[in-house]
C-alpha positions as CSV (number, residue, x, y, z in Angstrom):
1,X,10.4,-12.0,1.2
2,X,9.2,-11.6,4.4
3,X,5.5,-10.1,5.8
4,X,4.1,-8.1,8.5
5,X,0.4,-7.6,9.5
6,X,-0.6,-4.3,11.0
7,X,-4.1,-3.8,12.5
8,X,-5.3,-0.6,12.9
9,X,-8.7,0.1,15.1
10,X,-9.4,3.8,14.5
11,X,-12.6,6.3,15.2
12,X,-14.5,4.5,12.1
13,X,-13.0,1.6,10.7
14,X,-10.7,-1.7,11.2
15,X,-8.2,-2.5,8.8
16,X,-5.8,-4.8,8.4
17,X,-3.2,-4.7,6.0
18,X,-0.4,-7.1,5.2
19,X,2.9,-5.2,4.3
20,X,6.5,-6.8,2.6
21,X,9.3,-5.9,4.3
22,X,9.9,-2.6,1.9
23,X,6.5,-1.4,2.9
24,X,4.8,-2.6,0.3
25,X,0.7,-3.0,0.3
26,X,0.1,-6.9,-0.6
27,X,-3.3,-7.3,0.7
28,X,-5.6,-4.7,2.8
29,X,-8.9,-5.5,4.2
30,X,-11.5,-3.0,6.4
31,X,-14.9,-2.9,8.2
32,X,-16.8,0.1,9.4
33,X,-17.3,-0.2,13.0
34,X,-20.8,0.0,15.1
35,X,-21.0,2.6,17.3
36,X,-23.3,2.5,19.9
37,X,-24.9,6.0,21.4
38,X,-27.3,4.8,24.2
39,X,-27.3,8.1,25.6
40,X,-26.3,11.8,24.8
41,X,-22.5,12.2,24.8
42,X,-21.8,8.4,24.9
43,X,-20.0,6.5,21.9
44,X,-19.4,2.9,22.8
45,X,-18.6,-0.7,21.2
46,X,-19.9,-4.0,21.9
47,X,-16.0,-5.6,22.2
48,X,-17.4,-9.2,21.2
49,X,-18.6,-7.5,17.6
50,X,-15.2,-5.2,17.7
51,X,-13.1,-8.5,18.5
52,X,-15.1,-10.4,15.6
53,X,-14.8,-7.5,13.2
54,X,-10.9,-7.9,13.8
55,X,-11.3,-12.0,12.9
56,X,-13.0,-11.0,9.9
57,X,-10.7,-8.2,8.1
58,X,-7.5,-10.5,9.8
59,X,-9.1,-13.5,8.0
60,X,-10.0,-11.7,4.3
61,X,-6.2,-9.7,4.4
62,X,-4.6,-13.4,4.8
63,X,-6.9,-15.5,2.5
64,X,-6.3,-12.3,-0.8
65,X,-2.4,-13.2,-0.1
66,X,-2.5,-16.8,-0.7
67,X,-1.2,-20.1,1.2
68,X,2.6,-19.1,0.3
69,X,2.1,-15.5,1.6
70,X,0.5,-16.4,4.4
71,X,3.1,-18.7,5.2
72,X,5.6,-16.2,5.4
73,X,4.0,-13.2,7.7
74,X,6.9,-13.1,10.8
75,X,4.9,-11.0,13.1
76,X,1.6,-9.0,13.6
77,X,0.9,-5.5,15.6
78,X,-1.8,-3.3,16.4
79,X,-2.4,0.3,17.0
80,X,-6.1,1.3,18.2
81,X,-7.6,4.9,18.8
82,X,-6.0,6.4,21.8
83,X,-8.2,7.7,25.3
84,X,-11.4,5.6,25.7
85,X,-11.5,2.9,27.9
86,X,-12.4,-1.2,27.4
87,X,-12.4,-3.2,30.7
88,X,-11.8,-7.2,30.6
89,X,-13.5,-8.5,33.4
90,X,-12.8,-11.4,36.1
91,X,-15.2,-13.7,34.5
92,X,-13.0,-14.0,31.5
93,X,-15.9,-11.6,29.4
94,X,-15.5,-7.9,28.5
95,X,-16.7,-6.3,31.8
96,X,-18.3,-3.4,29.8
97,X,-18.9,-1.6,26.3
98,X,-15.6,-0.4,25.1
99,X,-15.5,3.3,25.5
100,X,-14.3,5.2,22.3
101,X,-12.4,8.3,22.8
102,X,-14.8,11.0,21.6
103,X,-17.3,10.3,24.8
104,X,-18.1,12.8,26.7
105,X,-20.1,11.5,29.8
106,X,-16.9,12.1,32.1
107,X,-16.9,15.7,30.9
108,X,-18.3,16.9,34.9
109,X,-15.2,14.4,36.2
110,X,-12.9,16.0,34.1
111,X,-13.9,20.0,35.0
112,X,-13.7,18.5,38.4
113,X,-10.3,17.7,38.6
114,X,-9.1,20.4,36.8
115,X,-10.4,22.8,39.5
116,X,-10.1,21.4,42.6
117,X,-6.3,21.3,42.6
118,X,-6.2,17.3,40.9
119,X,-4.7,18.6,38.0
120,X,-1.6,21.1,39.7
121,X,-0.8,18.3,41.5
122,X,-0.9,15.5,39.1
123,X,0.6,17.9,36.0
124,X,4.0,17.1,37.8
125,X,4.6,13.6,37.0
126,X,1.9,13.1,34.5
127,X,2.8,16.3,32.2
128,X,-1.1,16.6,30.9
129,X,-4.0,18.3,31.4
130,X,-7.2,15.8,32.1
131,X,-9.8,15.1,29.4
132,X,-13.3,13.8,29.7
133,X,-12.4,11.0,27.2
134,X,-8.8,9.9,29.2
135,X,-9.4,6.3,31.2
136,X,-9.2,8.3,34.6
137,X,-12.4,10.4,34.2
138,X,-14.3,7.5,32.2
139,X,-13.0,5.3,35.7
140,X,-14.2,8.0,38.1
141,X,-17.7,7.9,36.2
142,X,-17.7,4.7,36.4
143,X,-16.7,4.6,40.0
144,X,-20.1,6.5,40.8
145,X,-22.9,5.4,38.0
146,X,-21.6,1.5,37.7
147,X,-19.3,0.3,40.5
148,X,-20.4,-3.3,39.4
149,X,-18.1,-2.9,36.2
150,X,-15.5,-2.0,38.1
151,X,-15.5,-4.6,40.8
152,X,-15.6,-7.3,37.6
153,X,-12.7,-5.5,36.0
154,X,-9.4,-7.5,35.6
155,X,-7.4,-5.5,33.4
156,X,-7.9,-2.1,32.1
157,X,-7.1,-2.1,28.5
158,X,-6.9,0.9,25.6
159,X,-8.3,-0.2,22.7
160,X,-5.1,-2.0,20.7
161,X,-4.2,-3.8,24.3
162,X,-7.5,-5.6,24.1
163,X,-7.2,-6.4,20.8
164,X,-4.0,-7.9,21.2
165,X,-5.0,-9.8,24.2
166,X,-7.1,-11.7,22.0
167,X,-5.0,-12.5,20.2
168,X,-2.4,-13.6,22.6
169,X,-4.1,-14.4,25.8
170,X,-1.2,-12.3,27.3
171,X,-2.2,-9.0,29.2
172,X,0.0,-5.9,28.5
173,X,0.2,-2.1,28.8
174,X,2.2,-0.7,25.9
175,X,3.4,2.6,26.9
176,X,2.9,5.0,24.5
177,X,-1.3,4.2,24.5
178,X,-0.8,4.7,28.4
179,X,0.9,7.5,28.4
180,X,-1.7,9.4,27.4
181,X,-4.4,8.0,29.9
182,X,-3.4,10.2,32.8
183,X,-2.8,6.4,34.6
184,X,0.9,7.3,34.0
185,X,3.7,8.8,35.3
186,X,5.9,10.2,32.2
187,X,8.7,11.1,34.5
188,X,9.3,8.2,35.9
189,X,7.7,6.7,33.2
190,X,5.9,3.8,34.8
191,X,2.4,3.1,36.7
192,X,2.2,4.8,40.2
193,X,-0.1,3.7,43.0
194,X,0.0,7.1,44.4
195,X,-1.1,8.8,41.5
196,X,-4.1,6.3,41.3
197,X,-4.9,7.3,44.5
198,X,-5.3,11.0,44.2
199,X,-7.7,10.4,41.6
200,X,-9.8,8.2,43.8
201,X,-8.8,5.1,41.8
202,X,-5.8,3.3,43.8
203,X,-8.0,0.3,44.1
204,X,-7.6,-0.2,40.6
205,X,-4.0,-0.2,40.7
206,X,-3.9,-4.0,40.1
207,X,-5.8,-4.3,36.6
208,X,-2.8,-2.4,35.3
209,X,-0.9,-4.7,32.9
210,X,2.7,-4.9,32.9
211,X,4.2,-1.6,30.9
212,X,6.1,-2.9,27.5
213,X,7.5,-1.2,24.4
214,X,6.1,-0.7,20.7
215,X,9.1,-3.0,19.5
216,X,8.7,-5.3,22.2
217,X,7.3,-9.1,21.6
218,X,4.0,-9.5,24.0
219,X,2.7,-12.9,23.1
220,X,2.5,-14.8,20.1
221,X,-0.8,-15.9,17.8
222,X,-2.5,-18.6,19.3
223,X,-3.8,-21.9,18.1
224,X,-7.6,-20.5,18.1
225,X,-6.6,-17.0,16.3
226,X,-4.9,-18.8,13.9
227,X,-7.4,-21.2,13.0
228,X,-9.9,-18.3,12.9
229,X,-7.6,-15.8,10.4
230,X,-5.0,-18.2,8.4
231,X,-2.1,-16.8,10.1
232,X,0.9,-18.8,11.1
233,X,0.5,-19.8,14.8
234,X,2.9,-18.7,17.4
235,X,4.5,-16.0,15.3
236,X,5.5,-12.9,17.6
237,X,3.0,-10.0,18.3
238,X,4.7,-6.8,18.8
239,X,3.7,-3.9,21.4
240,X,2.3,-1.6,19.0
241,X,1.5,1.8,19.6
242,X,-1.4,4.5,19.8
243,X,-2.3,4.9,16.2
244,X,-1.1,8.8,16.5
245,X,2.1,7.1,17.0
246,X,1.8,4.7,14.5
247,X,1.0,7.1,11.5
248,X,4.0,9.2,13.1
249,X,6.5,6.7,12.4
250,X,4.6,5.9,9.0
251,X,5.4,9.5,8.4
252,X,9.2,9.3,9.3
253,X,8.7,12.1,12.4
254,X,11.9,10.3,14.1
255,X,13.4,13.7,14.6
256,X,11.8,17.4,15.9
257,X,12.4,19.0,12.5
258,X,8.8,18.1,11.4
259,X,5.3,18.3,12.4
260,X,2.9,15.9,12.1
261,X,-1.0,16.9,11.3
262,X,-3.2,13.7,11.2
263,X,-6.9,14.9,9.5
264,X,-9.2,11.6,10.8
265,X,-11.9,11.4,13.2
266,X,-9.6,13.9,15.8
267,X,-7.7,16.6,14.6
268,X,-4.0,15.7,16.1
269,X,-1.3,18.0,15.9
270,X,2.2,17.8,16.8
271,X,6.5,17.7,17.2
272,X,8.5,14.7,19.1
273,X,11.1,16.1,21.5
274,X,13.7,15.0,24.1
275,X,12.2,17.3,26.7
276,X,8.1,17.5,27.7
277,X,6.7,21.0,27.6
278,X,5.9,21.9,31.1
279,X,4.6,25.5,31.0
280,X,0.8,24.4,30.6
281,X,0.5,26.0,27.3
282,X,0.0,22.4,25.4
283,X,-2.4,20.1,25.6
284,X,-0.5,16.5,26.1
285,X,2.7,15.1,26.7
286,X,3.3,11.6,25.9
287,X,5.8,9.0,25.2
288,X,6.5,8.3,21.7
289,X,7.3,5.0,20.0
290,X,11.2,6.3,20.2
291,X,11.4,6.0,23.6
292,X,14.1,8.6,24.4
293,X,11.2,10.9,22.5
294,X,8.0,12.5,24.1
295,X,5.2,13.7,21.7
296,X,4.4,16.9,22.0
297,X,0.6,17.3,21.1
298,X,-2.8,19.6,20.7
299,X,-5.6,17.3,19.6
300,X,-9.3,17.8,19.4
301,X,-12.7,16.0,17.9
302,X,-12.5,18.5,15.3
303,X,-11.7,17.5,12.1
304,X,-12.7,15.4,8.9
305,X,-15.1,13.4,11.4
306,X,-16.9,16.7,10.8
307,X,-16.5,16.4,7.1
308,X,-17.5,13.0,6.6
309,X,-20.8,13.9,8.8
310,X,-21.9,16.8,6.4
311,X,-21.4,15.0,3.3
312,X,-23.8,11.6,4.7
313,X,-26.3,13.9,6.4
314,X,-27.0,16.4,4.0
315,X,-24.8,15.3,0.2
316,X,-27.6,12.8,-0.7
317,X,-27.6,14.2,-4.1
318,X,-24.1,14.6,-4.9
319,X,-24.1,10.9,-3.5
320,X,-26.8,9.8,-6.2
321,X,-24.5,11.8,-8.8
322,X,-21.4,10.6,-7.9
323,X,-22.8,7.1,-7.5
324,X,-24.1,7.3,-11.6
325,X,-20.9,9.0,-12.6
326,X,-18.6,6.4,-11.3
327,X,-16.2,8.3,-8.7
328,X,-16.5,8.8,-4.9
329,X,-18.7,11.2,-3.4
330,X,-15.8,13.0,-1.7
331,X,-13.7,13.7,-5.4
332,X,-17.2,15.1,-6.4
333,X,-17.1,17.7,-3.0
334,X,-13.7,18.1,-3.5
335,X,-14.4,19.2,-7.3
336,X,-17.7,21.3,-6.0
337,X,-15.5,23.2,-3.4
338,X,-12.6,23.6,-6.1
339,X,-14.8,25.8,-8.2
340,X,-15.0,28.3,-5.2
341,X,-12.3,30.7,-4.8
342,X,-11.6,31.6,-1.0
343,X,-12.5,35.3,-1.4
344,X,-15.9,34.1,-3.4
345,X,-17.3,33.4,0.5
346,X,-17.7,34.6,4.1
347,X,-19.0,31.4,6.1
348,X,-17.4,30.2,9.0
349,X,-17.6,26.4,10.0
350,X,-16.9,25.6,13.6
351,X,-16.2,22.0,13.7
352,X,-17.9,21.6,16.5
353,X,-19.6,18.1,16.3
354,X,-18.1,16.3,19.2
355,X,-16.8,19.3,21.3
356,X,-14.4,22.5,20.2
357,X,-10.7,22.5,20.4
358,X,-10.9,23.1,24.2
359,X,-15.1,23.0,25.0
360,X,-16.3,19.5,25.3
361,X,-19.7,21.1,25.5
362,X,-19.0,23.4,22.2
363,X,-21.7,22.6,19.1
364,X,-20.9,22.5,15.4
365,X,-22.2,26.3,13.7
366,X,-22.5,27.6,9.9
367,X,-22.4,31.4,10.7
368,X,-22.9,33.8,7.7
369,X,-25.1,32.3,5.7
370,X,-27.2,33.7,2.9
371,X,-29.7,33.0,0.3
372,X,-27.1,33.5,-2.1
373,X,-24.6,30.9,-0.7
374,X,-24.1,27.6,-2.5
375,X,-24.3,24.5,-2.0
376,X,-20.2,24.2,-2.9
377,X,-19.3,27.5,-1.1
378,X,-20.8,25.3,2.2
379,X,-19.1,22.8,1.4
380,X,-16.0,24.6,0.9
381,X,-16.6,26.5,4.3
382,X,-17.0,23.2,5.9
383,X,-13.2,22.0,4.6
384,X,-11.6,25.4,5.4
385,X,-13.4,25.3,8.9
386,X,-12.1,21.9,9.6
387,X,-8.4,23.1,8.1
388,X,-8.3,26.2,10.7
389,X,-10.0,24.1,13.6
390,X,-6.3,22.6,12.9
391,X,-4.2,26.1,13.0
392,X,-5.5,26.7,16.4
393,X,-3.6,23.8,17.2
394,X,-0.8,24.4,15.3
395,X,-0.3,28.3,16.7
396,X,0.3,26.6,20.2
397,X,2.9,24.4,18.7
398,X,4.7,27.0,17.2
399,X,5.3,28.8,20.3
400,X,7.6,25.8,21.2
401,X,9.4,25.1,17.9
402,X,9.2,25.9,14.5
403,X,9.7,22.9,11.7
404,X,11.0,22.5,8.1
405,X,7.3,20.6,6.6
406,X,4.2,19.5,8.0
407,X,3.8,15.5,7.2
408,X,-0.2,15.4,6.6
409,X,-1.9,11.8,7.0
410,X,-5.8,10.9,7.8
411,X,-8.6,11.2,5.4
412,X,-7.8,14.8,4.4
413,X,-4.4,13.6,3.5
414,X,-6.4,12.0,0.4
415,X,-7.4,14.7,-1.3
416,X,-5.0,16.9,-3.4
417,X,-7.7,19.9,-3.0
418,X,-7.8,19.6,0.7
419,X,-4.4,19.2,1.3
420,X,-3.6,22.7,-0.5
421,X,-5.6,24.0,1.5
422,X,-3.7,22.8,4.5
423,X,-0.6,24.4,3.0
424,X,-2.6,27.3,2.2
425,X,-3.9,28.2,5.6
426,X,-0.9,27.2,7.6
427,X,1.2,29.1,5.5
428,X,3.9,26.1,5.5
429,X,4.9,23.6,2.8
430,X,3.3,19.8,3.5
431,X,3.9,16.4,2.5
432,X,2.2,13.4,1.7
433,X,3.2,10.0,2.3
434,X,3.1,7.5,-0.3
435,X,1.0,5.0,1.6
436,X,-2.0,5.8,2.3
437,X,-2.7,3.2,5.5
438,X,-0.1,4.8,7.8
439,X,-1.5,3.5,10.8
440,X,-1.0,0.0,10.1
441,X,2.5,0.7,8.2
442,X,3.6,2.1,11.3
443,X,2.4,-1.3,12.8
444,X,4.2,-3.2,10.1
445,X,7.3,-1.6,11.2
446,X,7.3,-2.2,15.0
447,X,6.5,-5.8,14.1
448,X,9.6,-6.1,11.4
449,X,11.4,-4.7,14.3
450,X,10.1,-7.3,17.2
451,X,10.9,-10.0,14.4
452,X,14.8,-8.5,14.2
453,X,13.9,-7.6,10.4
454,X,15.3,-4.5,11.3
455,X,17.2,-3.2,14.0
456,X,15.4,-0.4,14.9
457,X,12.4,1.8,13.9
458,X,14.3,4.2,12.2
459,X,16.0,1.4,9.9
460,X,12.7,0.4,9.7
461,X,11.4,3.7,8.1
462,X,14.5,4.1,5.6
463,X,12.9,0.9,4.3
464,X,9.6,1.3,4.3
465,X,8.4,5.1,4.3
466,X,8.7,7.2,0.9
467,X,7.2,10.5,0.6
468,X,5.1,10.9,-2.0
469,X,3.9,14.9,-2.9
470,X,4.7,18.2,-1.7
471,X,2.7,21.1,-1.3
472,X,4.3,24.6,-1.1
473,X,1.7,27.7,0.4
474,X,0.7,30.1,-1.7
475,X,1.8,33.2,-0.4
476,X,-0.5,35.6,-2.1
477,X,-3.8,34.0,0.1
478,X,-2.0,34.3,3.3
479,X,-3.9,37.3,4.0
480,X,-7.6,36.3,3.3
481,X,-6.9,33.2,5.5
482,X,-5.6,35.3,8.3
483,X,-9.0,37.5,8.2
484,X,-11.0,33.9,8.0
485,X,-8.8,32.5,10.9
486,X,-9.3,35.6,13.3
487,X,-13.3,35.6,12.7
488,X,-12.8,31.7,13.4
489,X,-11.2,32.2,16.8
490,X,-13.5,35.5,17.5
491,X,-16.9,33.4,16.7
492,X,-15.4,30.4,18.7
493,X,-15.0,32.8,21.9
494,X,-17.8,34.6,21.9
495,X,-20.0,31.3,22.0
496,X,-17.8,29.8,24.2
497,X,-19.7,30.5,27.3
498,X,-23.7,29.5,25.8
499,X,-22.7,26.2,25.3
500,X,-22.6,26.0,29.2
């Protein structure tokens, strides 16, 4: 039997997790992550603690398998949040705090471009619109508040890249994390000086790394690493791939007939499809891990990031409860907001923590509450909010194409309650997968594939990827989501403009 490490740095957490070649969990291992806020709107890492975090989960998932497992992992890959930014510098140190993607200090950078012609311009080779968390605005900032940085700054990673430069030494760009950096051009699909230099950035143009793919070998372990975590030294690291991607593939969405909804720290939404959609009316283009694929996506800060915030800031009790009953805090919600039926409240929850669906500047709101609300109708309101935060996305997507199931993965994806309530409020049947660490499954596979385990990633996921429940929408609340959804979208407008 044969093994495969993915490593999988998202919003919160690290994990590793060491697969069989059917997909199989053998050993998993995980870490919260520090994040650093040293000012308002800024969510940073120290990259020496992320880097040692990754040593330490690495070095736990390989010592639980044992001396003969270990012997026999063939390949490791990573996937990491997308966006963000973490810079390498000249002196052989990280040139910076790694930049996680829901910072907003770029947001000015980003409004910028988008109205002084930058974006009509670039939207023809890049295919995306330009967010305050993409590389390019976080550069400009940087550009004007720290130029130091950037005249230290060797390579210009994403967040997997650097992880997998320490653990090879060997500096590369994998595309699909790039692709969605607005350093790209998607129709040629490679780096362009010229595009670097309409965003004021073409002296930059040299800590690109060389483009590879999610399948494609880009180093191998090295003597220290291996010393460090127990795995076998100069096996093959793999490309990887932006954990959106990574869950995708975990999900099987290797063809346009379904949609994948990922419920984490970002709410991610979308189709893969041999064409980009060009008429402005999505959020992001990107390559996909299929490379004759683009991913087709609406994304925002807005979902269980928002949940998981409530719950630690104002559950303590039900955390004390759950805590003496013996079961997570989140089954105990989950049973709270179960007892509430969906007609048996009128709140609305904007998810709103880190910026709205399309307002960077946008603050979380309860609206509607009473003295007779509950402490599980809030709690409710807080999931459905999060759940039609998601539809807004979805309604875009459906413009463009209109699919058979919604594959579901991210925290939400955990719970049986909450993911009823995804079928429920999109009005469309969803799955869940069996395994519940998609984004380093989906890492397991591009490294069985860079081994030559498999031949390809879809032989890869007819050996690895088993769906586990389906959902069906229950057609009889269609209607009393449809009045929520409307007073979601009218409450979202009509504060719109005060957050400015």
């Amino acid at each position: 039997m044969n093994y495969y490490l993915g490593l999988d740095n998202g919003g919160t957490l690290v994990k590793a997790v060491l697969f069989d070649q059917n997909g199989q969990v053998i050993t998993r291992a995980s870490e919260k992550l520090t994040m650093l806020t040293p000012a308002p709107g800024f969510t940073e890492r120290d990259m020496d603690e992320l880097w040692a975090a990754n040593i330490r989960v690495m070095r736990a998932a390989v010592e639980k398998a044992g001396p003969a497992v270990a012997a026999q992992i063939k390949s490791v890959a990573c996937s990491g949040h997308g966006k963000g930014l973490y810079l390498w510098g000249k002196d052989q140190r990280p040139a910076y705090n790694g930049i996680v993607s829901t910072d907003a200090r770029a947001v000015d950078y980003a409004d910028r471009f988008n109205a002084d012609g930058t974006f009509e311009k670039t939207f023809a080779t890049n295919y995306q619109r330009i967010l305050a968390s993409q590389p390019v605005s976080i550069l400009r900032w940087l550009k004007d508040h720290e130029p130091n940085v950037l005249a230290n700054t060797q390579w210009i990673f994403e967040c997997k890249d650097y992880i997998r430069f320490r653990l090879t030494g060997e500096a590369y760009a994998e595309i699909t994390d790039y692709s969605g950096s607005n350093l790209l051009n998607l129709k040629e699909r490679c780096f362009d000086q010229d595009l670097m230099e309409t965003f004021g950035l073409g002296d930059l143009y040299s800590a690109l790394p060389p483009l590879k793919h999610s399948t494609d070998v880009c180093g191998f372990i090295t003597q220290a690493v291996a010393a460090q975590t127990g795995l076998p030294a100069g096996i093959p690291v793999a490309g990887g791939m932006f954990d959106i991607d990574a869950c995708a593939i975990a999900m099987d969405i290797l063809s346009d007939d379904k949609f994948c909804v990922i419920a984490g720290t970002w709410s991610i939404n979308g189709f893969i499809s041999h064409q980009p959609v060009t008429d402005h009316s999505v959020m992001m283009n990107s390559i996909y891990a299929l490379p004759d694929y683009y991913f087709i996506e609406e994304s925002s800060p807005t979902s269980a990031g928002n949940h998981e915030w409530f719950i630690e800031r104002f559950m303590a009790e039900e955390k004390l409860l759950a805590e003496r009953s013996g079961i997570s805090v989140y089954r105990l919600t989950d049973d709270m907001a179960a007892t509430v039926a969906p007609e048996d409240h009128d709140i609305i929850f904007l998810p709103y923590l880190y910026g709205s669906n399309y307002n960077p500047r946008a603050k979380a709101s309860l609206i509607g509450l009473d003295s007779s609300h509950t402490r599980s109708q809030i709690i409710r309101a807080v999931m459905e909010g999060i759940c039609l935060g998601h539809r807004v996305h979805l309604e875009k997507l459906l413009d463009h194409k209109k699919p058979s199931v919604i594959r579901l993965a991210g925290g939400a994806a955990n719970s049986p309650f909450w993911v009823q309530l995804f079928a429920d409020i999109f009005q469309l049947p969803v799955e869940t997968l069996e395994s519940n660490e998609l984004g380093a499954l989906g890492c397991a596979m591009a490294a069985s594939v860079a081994d030559g385990q498999y031949q390809d990633l879809a032989a890869a996921s007819r050996a690895m990827v088993r769906v586990s429940q389906r959902y069906e929408p229950q057609s009889d609340l269609a209607g009393i989501y449809d009045r929520k959804y409307k007073r979601f979208r009218q409450f979202s407008e009509q504060l719109d403009a005060l957050w400015e």
